[in-house]
Residue frames as a rotation matrix with the C-alpha (Angstrom) as fourth column:
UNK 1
0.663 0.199 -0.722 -2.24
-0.708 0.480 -0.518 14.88
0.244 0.855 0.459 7.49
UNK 2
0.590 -0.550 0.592 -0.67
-0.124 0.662 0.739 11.39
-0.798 -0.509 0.322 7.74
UNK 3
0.204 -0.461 -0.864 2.09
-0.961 -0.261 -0.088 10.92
-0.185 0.848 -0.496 5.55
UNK 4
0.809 -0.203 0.551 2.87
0.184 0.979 0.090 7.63
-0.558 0.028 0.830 4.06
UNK 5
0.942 -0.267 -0.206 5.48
-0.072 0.436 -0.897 8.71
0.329 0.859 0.392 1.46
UNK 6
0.609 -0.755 -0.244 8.84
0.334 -0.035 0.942 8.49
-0.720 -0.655 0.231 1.51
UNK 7
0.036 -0.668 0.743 9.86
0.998 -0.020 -0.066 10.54
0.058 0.744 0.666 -0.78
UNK 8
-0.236 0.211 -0.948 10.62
0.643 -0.698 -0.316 14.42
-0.729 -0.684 0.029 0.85
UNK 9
-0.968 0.084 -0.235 10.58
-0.207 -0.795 0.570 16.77
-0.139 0.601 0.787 -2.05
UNK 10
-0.650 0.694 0.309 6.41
0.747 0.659 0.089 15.16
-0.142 0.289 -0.947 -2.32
UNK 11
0.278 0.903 -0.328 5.08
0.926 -0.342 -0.157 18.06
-0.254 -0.260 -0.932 -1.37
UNK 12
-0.655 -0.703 -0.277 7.21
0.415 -0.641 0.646 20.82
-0.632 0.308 0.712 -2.65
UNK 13
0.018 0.433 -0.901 5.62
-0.213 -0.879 -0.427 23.77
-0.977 0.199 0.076 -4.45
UNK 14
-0.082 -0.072 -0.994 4.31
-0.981 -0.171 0.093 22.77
-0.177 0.983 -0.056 -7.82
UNK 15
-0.965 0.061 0.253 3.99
-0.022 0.950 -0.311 18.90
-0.260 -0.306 -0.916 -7.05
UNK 16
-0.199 0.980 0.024 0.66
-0.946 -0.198 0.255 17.76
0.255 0.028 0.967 -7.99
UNK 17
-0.812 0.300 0.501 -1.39
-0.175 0.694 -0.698 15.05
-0.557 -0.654 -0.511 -6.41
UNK 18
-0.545 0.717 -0.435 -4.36
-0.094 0.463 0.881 12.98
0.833 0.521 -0.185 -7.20
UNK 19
-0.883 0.282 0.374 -7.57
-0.396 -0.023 -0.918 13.31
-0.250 -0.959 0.132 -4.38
UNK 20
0.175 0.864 -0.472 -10.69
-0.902 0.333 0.275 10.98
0.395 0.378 0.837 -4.17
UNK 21
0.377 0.206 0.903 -11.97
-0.278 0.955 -0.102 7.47
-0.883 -0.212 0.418 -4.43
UNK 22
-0.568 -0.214 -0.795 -9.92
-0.817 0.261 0.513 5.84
0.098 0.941 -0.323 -7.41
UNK 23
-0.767 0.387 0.511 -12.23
0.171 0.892 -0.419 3.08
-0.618 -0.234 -0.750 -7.01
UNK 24
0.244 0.945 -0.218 -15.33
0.577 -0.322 -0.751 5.15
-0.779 0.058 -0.624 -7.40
UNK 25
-0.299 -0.355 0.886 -13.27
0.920 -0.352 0.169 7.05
0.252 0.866 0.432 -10.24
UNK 26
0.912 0.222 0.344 -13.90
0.298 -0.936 -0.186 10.20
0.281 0.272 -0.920 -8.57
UNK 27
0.070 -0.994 -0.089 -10.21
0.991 0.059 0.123 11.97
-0.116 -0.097 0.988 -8.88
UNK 28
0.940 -0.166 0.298 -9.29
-0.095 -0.966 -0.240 15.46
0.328 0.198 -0.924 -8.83
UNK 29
0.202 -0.976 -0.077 -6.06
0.830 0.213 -0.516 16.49
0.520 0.040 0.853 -9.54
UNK 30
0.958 0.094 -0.269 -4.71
0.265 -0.642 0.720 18.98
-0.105 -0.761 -0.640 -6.83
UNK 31
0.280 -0.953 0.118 -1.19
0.616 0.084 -0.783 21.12
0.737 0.292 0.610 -7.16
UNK 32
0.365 -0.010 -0.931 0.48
0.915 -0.177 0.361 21.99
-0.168 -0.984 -0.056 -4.01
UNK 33
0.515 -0.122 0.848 1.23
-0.031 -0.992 -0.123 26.36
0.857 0.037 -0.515 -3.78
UNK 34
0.080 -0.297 0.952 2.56
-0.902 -0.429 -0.057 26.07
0.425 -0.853 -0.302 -0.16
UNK 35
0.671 -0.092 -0.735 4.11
0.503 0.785 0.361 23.41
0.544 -0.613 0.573 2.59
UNK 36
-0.200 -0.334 0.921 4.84
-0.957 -0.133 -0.256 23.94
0.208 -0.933 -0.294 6.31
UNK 37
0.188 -0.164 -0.968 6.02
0.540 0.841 -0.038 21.17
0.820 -0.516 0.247 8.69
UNK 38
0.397 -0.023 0.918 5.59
-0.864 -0.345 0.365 21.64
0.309 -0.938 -0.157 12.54
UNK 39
-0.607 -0.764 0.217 6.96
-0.794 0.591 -0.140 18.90
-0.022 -0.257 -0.966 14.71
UNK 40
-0.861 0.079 0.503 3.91
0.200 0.961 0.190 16.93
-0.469 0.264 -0.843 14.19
UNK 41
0.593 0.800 0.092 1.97
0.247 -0.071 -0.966 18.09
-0.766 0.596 -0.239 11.41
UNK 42
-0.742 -0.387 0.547 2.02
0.653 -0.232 0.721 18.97
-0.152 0.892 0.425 7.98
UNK 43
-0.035 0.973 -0.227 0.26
0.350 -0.201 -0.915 21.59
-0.936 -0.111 -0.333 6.60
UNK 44
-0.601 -0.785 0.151 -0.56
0.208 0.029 0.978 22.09
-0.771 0.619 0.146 3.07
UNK 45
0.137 0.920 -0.367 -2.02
-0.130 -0.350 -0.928 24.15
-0.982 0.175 0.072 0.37
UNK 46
-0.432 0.077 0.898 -3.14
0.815 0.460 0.353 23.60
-0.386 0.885 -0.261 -2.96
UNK 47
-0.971 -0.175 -0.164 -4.06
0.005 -0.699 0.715 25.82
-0.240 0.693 0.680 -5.97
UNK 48
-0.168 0.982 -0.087 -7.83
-0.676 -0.051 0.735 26.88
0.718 0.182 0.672 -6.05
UNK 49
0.266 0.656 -0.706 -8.50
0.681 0.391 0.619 25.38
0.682 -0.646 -0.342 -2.68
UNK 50
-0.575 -0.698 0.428 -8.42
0.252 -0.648 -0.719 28.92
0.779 -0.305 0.548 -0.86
UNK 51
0.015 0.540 0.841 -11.64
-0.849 -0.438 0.297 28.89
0.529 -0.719 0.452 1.62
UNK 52
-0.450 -0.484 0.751 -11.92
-0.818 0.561 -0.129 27.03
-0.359 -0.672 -0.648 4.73
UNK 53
0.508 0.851 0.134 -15.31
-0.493 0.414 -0.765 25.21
-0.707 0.323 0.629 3.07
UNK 54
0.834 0.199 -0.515 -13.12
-0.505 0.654 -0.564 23.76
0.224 0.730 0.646 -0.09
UNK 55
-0.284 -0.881 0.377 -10.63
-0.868 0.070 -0.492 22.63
0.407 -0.467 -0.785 2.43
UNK 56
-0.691 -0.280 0.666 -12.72
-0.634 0.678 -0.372 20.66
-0.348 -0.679 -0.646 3.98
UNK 57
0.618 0.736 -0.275 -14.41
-0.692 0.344 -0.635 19.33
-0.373 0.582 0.722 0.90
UNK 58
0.219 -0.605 -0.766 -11.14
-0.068 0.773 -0.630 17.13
0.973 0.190 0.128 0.75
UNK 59
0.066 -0.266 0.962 -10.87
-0.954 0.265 0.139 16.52
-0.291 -0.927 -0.237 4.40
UNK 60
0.216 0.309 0.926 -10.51
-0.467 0.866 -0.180 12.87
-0.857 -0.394 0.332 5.07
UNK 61
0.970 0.142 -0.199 -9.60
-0.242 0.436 -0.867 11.95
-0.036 0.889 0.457 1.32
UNK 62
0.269 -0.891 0.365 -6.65
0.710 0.440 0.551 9.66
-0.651 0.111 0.751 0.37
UNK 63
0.470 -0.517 -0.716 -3.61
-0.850 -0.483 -0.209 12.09
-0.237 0.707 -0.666 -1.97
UNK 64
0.365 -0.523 0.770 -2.04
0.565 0.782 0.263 9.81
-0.740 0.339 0.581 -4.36
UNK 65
-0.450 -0.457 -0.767 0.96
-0.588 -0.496 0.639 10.63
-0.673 0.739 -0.046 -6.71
UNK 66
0.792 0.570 -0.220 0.17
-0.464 0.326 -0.824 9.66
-0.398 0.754 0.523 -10.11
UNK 67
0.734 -0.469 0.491 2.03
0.562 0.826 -0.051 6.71
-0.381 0.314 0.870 -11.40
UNK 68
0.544 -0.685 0.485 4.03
0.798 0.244 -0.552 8.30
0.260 0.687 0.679 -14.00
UNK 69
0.434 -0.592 0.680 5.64
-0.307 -0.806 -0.506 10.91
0.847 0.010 -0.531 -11.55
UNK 70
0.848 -0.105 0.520 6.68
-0.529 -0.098 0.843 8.43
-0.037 -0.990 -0.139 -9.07
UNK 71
0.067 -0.981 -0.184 9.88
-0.938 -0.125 0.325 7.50
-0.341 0.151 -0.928 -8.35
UNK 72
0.516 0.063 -0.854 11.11
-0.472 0.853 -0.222 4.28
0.715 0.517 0.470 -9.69
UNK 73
0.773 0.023 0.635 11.53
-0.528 0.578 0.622 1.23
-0.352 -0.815 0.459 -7.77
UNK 74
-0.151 -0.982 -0.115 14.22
-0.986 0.142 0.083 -1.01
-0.065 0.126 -0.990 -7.28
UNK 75
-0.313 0.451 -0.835 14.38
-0.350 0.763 0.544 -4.78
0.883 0.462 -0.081 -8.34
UNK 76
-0.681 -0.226 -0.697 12.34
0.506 0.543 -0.670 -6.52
0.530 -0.809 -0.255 -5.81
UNK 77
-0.959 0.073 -0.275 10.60
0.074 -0.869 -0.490 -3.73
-0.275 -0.490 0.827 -5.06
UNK 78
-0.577 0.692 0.434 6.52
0.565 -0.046 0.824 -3.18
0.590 0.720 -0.364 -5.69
UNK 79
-0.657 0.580 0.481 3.98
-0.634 -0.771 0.063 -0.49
0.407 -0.263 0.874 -4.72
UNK 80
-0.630 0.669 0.393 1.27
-0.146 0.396 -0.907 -1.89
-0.763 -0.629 -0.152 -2.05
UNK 81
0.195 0.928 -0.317 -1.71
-0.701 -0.094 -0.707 -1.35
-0.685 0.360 0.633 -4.77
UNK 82
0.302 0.690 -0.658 0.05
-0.936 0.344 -0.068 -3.89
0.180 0.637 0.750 -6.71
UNK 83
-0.915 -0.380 0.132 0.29
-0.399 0.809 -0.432 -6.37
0.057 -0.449 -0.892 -4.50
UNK 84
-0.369 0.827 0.424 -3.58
-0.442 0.246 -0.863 -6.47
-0.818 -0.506 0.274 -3.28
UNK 85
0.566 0.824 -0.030 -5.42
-0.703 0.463 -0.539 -8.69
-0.430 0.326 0.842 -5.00
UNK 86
-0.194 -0.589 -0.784 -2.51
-0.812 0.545 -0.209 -11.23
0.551 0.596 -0.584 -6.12
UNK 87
0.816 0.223 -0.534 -3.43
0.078 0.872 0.483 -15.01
0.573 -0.436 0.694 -5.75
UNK 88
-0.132 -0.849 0.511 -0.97
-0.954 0.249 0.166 -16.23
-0.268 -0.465 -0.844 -2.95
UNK 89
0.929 0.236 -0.284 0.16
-0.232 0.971 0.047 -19.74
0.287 0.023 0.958 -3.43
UNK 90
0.673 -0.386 0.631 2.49
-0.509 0.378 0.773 -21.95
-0.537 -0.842 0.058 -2.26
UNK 91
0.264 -0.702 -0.661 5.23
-0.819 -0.526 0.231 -23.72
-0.510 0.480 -0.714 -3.42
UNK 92
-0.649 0.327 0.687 3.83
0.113 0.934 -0.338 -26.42
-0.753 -0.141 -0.643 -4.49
UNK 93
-0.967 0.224 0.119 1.58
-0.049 -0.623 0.781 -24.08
0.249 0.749 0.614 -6.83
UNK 94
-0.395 0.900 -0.183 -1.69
0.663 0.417 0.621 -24.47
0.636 0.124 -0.762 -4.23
UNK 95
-0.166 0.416 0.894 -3.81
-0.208 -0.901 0.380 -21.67
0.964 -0.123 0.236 -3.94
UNK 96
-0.667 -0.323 -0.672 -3.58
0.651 0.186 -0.736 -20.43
0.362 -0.928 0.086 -0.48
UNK 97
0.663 0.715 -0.223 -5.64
0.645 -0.696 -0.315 -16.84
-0.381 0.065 -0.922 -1.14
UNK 98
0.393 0.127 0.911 -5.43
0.683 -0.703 -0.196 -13.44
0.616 0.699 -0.363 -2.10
UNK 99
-0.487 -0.645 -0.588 -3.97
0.872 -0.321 -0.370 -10.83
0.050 -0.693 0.719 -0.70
UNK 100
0.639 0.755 -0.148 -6.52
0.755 -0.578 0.311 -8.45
0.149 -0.310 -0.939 0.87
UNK 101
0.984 0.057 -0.167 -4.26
0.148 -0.785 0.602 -5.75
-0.097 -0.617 -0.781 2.46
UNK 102
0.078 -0.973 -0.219 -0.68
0.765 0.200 -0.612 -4.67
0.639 -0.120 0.759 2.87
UNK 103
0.953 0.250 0.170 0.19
0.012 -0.594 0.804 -3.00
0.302 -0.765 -0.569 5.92
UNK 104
0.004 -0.994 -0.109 3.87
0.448 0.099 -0.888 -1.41
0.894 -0.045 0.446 6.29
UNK 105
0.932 -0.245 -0.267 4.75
0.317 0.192 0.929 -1.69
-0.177 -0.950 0.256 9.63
UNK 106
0.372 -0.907 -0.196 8.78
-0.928 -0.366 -0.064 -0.24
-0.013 0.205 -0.979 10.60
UNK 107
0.160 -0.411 0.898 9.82
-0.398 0.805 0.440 -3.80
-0.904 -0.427 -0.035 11.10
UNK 108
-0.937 -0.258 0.236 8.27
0.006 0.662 0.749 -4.93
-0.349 0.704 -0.619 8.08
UNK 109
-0.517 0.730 -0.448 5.36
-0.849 -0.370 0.377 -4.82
0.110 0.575 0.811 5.53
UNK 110
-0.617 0.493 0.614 2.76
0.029 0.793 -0.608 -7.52
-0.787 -0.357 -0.504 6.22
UNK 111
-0.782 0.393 -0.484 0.72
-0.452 0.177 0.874 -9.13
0.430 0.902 0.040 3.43
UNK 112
-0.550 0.747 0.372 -2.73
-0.541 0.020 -0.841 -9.57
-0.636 -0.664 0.394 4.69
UNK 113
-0.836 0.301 -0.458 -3.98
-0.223 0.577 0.786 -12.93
0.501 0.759 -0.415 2.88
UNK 114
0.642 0.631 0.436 -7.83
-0.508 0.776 -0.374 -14.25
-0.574 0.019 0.818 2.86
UNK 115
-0.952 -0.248 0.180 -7.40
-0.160 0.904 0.396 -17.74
-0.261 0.349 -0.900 2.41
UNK 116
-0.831 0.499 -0.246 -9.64
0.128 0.602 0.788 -20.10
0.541 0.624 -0.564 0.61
UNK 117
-0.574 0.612 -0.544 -11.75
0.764 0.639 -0.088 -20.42
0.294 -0.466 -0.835 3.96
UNK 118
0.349 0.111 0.930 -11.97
0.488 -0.869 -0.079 -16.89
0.800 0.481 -0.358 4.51
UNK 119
0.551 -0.436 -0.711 -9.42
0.646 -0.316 0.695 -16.01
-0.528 -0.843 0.108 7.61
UNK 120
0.867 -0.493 -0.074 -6.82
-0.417 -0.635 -0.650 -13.67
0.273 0.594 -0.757 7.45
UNK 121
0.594 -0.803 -0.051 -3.40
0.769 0.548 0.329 -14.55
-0.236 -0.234 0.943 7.65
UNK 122
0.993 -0.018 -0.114 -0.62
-0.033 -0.991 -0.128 -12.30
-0.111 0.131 -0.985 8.16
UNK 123
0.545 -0.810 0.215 2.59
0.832 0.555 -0.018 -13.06
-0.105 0.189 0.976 6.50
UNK 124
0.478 -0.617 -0.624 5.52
-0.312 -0.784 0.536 -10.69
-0.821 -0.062 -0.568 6.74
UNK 125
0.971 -0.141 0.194 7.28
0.226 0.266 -0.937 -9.91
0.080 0.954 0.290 3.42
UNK 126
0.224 -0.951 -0.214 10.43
-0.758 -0.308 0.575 -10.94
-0.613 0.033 -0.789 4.09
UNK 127
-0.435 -0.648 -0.625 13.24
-0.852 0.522 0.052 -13.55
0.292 0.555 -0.779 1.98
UNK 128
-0.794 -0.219 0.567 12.29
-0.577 0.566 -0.589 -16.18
-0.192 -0.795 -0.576 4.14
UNK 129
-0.503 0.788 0.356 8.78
0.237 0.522 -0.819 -16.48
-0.831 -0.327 -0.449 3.47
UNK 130
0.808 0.583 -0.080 8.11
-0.020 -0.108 -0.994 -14.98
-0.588 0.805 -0.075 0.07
UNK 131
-0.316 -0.885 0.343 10.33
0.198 0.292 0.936 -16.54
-0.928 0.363 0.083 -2.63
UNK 132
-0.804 0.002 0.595 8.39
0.594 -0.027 0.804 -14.72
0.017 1.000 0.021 -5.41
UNK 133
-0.016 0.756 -0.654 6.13
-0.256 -0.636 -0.728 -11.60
-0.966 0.156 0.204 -6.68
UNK 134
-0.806 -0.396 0.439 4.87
0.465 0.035 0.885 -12.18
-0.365 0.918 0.156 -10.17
UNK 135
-0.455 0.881 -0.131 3.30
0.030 -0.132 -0.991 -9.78
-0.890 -0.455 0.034 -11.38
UNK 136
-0.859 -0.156 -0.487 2.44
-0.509 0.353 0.785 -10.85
0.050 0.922 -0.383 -14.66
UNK 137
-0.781 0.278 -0.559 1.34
0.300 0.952 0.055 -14.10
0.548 -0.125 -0.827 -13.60
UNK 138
-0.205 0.596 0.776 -0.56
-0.358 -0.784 0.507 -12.23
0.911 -0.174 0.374 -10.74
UNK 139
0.896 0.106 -0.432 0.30
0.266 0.651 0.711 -14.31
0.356 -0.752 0.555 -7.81
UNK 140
0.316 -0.620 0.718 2.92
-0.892 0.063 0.447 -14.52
-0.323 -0.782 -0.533 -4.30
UNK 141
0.478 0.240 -0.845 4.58
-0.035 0.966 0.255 -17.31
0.878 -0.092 0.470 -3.79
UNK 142
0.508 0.214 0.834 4.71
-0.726 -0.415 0.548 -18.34
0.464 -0.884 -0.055 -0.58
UNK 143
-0.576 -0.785 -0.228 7.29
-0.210 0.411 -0.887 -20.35
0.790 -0.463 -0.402 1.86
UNK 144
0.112 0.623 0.774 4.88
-0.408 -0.682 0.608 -21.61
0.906 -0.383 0.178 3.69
UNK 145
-0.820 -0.549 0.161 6.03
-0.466 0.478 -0.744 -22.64
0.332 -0.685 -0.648 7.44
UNK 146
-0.618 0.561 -0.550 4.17
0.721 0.683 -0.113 -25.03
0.313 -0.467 -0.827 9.55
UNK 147
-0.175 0.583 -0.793 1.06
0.919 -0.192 -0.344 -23.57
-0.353 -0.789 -0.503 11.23
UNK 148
-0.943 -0.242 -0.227 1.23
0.044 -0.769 0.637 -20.25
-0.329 0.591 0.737 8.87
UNK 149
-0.691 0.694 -0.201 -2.10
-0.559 -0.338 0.757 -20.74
0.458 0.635 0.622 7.14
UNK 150
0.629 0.541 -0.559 -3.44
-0.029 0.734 0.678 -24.28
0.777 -0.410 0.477 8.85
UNK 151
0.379 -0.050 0.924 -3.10
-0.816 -0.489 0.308 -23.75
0.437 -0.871 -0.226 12.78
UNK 152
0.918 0.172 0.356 -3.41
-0.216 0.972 0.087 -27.59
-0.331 -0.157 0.930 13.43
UNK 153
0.986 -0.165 0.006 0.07
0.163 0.972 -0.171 -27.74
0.023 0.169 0.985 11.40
UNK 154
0.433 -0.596 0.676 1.66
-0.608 -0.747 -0.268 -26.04
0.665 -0.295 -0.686 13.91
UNK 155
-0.237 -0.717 -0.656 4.36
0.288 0.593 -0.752 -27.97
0.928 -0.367 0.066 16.01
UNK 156
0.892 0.351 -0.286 3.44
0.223 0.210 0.952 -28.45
0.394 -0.912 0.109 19.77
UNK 157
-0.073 -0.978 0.197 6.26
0.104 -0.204 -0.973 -26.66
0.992 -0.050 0.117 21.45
């Protein structure tokens, strides 16, 4: 299993998880009975998944904690899922696109934007380049440098 969280105690006995397509609304809740770590696996059982057959009736499925048992964030802070789909604009207030993806990299978390035209554009979320998350409003704003979204208004170096 790949882990994404970062929070160790996730899997701890009695923890419960969410498996499926939250899209597709198909969720089953799953509580963990057992966790072993090897040096590069995890392995890990759940409660009323004891043959190999309903093991691998969640192969391949995403585990998600359920909102109200994850940890709380710090200001500044926001969960990937609600980033995707936030207008990006500029700072100027003109729509630039949407953010399609977020991909955390160790360096840094990259905000995969379709623009207007439909490229992608990968902007690292750092200070520099995003001077605002609202989610409220439902939008980035964006610092945007030369050549960042429109290639052409990149500097000739």
């Amino acid at each position: 299993m790949e882990v994404l969280s970062d929070e160790p105690t996730r899997f701890a006995p009695g923890s419960r998880l969410l498996a499926g397509n939250p899209e597709a609304g198909e969720m089953r809740e799953l509580e963990v009975s057992a966790c072993r770590t090897g040096r590069e696996w995890l392995l890990v059982c759940f409660e009323g998944v004891a043959s190999r057959e309903a093991a691998q009736a969640i192969q391949g499925t995403d585990l998600l904690v359920p909102l109200e048992t994850a940890r709380a964030l710090a200001e500044g802070e926001f969960w990937d899922f609600q980033l995707v789909g936030l207008e990006v604009v500029g700072q100027a207030g003109e729509t630039l696109g949407r953010v399609s993806e977020v991909l955390d990299y160790p360096a840094s978390t990259m905000l995969v934007v379709r623009t207007i035209g439909g490229d992608e554009v990968m902007v690292p979320s750092v200070p520099e380049l995003i001077s605002e998350v609202d989610l409220e409003k439902g939008r980035v704003v964006v610092r945007a440098i030369p050549g960042l979204f429109n290639p052409s208004d990149a500097e000739e170096g």
